[in-house]
N, C-alpha and C positions, 0 to 999 in steps of 0.2 A: 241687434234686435232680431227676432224671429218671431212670424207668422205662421200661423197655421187652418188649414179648412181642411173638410171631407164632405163627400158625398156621392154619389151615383150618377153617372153620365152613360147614356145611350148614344154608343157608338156603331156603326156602319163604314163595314171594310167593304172596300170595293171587289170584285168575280176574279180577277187577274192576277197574276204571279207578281207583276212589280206591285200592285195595288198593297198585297199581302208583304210582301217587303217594305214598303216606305211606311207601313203603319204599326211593322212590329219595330222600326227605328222612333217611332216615334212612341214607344210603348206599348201599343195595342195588338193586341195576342189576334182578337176576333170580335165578331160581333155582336152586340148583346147591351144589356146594362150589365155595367162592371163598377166595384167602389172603387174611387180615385181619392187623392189623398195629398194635401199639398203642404211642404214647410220652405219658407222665405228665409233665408238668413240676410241681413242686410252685410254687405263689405264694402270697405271705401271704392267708392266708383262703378262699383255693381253688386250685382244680386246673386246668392247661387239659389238654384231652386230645385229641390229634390220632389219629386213626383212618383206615389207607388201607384200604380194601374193594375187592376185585378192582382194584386203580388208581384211586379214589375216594377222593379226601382228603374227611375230616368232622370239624371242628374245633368241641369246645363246652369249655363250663367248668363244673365241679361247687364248688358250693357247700354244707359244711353247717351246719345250723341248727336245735338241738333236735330231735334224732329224724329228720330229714328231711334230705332229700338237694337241691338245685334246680340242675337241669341248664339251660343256656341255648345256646343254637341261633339263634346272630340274634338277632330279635325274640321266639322263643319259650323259653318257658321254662314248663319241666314239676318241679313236686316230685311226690317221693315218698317213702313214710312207708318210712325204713329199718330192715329186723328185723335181730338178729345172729342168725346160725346157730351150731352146733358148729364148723363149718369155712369159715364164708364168708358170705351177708346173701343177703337177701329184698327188692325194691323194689318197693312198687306204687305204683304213679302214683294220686296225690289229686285233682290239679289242673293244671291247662294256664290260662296266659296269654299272650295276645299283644298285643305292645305294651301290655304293662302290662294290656290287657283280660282278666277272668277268661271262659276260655270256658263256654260253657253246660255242663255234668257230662252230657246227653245226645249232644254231639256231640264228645265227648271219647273216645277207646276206650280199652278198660282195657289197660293196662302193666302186664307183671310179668317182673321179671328175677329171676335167680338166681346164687350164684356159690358155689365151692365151692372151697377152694385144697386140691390132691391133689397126689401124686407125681410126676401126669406136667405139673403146672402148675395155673393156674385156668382152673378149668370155667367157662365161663358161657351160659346160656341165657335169652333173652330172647322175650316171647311177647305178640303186641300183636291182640287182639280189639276188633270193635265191642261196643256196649252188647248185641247181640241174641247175643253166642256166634260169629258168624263169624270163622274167621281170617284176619286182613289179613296178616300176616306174623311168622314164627317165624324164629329165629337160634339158634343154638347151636354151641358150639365146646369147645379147650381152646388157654390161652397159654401158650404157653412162655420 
């Protein structure tokens, strides 16, 4: 089974060189509105999901597991502890490992997504801080 949505999300990259790094891994070139673009394939036990961002294919797989969500990127793979909302879920990132290494929880930045399924489609906005409060890079949109 496969899903699909589009739409335009206004994104904000953070001043910084790692800022500009962890957001062109996470797809995003710069900052602006950019069309984003999403297809779900469903597979026994997880999800793969292909993301094009301004012309930027980002291809991961979501896996879940007791409460948790664990997304994988390559060699990285991030859980995080999933809430239900009224109309949609709450993620925040617990943990980062790469190549199977659990990263240090200080050099890790906090993850929090949100989603909201509304009228005009699902909301989602995503918001990725270092440990100290800076923001490396915010996302937010609606799919339709």
């Amino acid at each position: 089974m496969r899903r699909t949505g589009a739409g335009r999300f206004a994104v904000e990259v953070g001043p910084r060189l790692r800022d500009r790094v962890i957001a062109l891994a996470a797809g995003h070139r710069r900052s602006g509105t950019v069309p984003v673009s999403l297809s779900v394939e469903a597979r026994p036990g997880r999800q793969r999901w292909t993301r094009t961002i301004d012309g930027r294919r980002v291809t991961t797989t979501l896996a879940w597991r007791d409460g948790t969500v664990v997304e994988r990127l390559g060699p990285l793979a991030l859980t995080f502890a999933a809430a239900p909302t009224a109309d949609g879920a709450v993620l925040r990132l617990e943990r980062a490992a790469l190549a199977r290494v659990r990263l240090p929880p200080r050099s890790v930045p906090a993850v929090t997504c949100t989603t909201a399924v509304g009228p005009g489609g699902l909301a989602v906005r995503v918001e990725v801080r270092s440990q100290h409060g800076h923001r490396i890079l915010a996302y937010g949109g609606t799919l339709t």
